[in-house]
KOLTITOR-446500 format. One record per residue: residue in one letter; x, y, z of N, C-alpha, C in turn. Coordinates in steps of 0.05 Angstrom, whole numbers, plus 5000, padded with zeros to 4 digits. Layout:
- a X Y Z X Y Z X Y Z;
...
This chain:
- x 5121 5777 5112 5131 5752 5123 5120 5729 5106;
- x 5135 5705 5100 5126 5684 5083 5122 5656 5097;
- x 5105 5649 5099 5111 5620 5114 5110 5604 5094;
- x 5123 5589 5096 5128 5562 5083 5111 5529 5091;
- x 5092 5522 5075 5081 5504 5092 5100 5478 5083;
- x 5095 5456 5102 5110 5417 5087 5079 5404 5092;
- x 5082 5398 5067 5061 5368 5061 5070 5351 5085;
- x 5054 5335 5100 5063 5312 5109 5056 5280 5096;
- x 5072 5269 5078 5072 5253 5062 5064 5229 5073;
- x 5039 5213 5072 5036 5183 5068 5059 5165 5075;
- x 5062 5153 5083 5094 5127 5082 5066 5108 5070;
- x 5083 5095 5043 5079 5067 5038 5096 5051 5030;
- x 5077 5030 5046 5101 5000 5037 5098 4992 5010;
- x 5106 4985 4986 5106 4974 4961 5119 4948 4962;
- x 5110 4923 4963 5120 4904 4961 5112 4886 4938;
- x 5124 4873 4924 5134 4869 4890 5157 4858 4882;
- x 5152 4832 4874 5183 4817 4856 5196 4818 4838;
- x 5168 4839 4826 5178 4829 4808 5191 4870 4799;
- x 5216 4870 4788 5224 4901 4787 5210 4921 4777;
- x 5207 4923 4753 5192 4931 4734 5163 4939 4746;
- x 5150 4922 4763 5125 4931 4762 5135 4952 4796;
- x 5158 4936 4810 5164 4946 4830 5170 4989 4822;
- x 5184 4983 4800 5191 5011 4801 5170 5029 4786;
- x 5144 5019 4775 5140 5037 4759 5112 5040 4783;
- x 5103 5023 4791 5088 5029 4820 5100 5058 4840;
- x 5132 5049 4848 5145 5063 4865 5148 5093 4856;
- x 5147 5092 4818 5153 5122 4810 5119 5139 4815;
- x 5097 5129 4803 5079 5132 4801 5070 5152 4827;
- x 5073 5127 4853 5074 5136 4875 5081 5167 4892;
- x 5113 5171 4884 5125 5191 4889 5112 5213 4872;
- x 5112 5206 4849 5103 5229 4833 5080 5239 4837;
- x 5065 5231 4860 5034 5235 4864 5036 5250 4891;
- x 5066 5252 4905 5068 5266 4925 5064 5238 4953;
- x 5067 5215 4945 5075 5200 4974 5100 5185 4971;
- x 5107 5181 4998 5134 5171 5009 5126 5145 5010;
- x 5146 5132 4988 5150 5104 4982 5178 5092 4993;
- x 5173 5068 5005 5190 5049 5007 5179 5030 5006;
- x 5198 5012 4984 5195 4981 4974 5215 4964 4976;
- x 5204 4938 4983 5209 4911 4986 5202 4899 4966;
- x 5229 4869 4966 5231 4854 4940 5212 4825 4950;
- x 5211 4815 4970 5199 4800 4986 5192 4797 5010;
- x 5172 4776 5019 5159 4780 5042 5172 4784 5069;
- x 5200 4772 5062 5211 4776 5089 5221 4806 5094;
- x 5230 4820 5068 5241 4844 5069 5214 4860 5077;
- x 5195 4853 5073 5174 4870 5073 5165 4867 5102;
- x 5169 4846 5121 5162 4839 5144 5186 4860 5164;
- x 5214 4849 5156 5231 4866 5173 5226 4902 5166;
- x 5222 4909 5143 5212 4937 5138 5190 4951 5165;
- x 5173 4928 5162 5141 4936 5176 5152 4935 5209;
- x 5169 4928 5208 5183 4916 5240 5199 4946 5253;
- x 5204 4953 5229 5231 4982 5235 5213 5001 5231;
- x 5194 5008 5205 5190 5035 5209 5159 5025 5209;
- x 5143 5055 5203 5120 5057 5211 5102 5071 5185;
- x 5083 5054 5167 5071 5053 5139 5043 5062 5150;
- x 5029 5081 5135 5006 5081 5140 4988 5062 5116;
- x 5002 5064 5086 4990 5043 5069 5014 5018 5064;
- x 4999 4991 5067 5024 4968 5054 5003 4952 5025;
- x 5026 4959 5010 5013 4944 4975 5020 4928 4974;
- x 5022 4902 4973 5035 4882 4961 5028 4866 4942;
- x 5041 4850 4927 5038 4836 4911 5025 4807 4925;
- x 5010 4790 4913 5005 4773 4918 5023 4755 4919;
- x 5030 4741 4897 5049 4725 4897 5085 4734 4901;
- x 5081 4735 4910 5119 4744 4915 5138 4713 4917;
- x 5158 4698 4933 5174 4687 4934 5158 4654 4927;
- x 5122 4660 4939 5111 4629 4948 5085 4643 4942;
- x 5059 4624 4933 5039 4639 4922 5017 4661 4940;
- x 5028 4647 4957 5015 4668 4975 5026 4685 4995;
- x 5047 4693 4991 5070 4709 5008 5062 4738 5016;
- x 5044 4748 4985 5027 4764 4999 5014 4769 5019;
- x 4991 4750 5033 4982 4747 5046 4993 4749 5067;
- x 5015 4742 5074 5023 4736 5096 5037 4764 5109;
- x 5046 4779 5084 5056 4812 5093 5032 4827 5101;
- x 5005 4820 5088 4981 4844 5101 4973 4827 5121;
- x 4975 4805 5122 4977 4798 5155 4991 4810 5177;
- x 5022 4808 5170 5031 4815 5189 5029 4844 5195;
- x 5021 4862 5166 5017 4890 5174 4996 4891 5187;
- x 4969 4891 5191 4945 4888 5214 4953 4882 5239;
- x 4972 4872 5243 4974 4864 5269 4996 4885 5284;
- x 5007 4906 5263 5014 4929 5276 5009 4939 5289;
- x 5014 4959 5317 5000 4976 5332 4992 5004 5313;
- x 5012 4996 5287 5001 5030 5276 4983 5031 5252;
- x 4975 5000 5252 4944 4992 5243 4948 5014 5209;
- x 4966 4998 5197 4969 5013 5165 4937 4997 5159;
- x 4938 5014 5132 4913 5005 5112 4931 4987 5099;
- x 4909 4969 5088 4931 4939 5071 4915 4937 5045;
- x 4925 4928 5025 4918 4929 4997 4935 4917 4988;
- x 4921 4887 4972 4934 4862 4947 4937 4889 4916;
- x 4963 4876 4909 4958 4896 4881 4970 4883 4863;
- x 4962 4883 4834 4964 4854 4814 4968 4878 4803;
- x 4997 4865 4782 5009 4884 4755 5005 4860 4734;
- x 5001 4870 4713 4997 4844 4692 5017 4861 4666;
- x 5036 4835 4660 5053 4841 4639 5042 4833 4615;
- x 5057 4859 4595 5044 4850 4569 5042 4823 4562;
- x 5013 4818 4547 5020 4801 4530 4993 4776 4553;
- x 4990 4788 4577 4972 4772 4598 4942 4782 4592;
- x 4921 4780 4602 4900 4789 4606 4894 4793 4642;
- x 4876 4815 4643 4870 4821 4669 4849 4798 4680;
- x 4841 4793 4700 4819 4782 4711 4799 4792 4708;
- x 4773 4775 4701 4749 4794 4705 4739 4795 4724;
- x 4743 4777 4744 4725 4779 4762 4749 4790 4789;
- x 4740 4821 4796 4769 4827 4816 4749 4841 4843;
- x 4761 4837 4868 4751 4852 4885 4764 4869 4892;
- x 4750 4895 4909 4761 4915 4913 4775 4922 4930;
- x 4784 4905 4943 4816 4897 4956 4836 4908 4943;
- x 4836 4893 4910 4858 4898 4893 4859 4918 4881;
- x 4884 4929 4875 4889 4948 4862 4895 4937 4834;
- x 4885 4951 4815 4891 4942 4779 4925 4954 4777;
- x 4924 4949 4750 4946 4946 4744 4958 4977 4733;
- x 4980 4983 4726 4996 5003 4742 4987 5019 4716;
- x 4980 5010 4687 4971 5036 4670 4950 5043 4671;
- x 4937 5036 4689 4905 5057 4703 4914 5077 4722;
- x 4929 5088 4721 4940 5109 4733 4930 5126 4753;
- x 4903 5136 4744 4878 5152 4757 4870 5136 4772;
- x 4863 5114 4767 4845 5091 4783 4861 5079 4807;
- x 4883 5078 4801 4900 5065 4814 4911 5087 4849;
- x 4910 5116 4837 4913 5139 4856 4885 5142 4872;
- x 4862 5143 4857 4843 5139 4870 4843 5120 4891;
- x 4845 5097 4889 4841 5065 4905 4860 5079 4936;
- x 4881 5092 4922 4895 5094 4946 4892 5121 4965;
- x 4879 5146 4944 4874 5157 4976 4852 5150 4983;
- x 4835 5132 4975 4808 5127 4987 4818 5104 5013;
- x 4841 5084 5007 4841 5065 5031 4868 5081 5050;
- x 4866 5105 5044 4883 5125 5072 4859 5136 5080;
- x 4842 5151 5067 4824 5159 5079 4805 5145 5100;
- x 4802 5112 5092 4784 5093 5109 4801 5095 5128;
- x 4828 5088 5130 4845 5079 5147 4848 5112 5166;
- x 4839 5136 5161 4847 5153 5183 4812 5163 5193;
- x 4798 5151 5183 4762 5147 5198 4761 5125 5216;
- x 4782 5106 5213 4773 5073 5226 4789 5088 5246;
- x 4816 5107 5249 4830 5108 5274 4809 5135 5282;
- x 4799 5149 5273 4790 5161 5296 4756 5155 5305;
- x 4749 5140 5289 4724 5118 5309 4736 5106 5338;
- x 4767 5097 5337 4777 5072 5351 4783 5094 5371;
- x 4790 5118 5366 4799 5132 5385 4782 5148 5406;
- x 4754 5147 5381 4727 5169 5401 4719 5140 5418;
- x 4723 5118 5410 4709 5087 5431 4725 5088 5447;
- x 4749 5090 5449 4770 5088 5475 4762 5110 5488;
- x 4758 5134 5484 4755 5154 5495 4725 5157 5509;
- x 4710 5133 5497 4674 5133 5503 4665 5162 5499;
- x 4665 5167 5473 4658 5192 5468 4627 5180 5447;
């Protein structure tokens, strides 16, 4: 007899204006074995977070207004399904990176390794923080 097992895949939100960094994020993603859906802006990214249910949301900082980012990992926190949230900066040729970055952000999309790392480490926080929240409700 053979059983067949299914991965159960991550949902993340990718949110990004800009295409290019949108898709090569979004390929990256899939190709690493998680379920990506992406938004072009903050509102798309707000009605997304409204309908379905993300355990990681990326976004870009600057999207439509300089801080539009902000305002999507806002509104993701205030989910009941409490996704992990992460700023993520792509830098086009020809730019220089920041030196000084916190670890909020995710680098930019040809760190490849680094970039997979960042993210199952803030699923991993994000499924320790729910079951802390769940042994305190439970007063365990």
């Amino acid at each position: 007899m053979s059983y067949a097992t299914t991965l159960e895949l991550a949902n993340v939100l990718l949110v990004d204006d800009d295409p290019a960094a949108r898709l090569t994020l979004k390929t990256v993603l899939e190709a690493s074995g998680y379920a990506v859906d992406s938004a072009a802006s903050a509102a798309e990214a707000v009605g997304k977070l409204d309908e379905n249910e993300y355990d990681l949301v990326l976004s870009n900082l600057e999207l439509e207004s300089p801080a539009a980012g902000l305002k999507v990992l806002a509104h993701a926190k205030i989910m009941p399904y409490k996704p992990a949230t992460s700023l993520i900066e792509s830098y086009r040729q020809g730019t220089s990176s920041p030196s000084d970055r916190r670890e909020s952000v995710l680098v930019e999309p040809e760190d490849v390794p680094d970039l997979l790392g960042k993210v199952a480490d803030l699923l991993s926080l994000r499924v320790t923080r729910r079951l802390h929240r769940e042994l305190r409700l439970a007063g365990i």
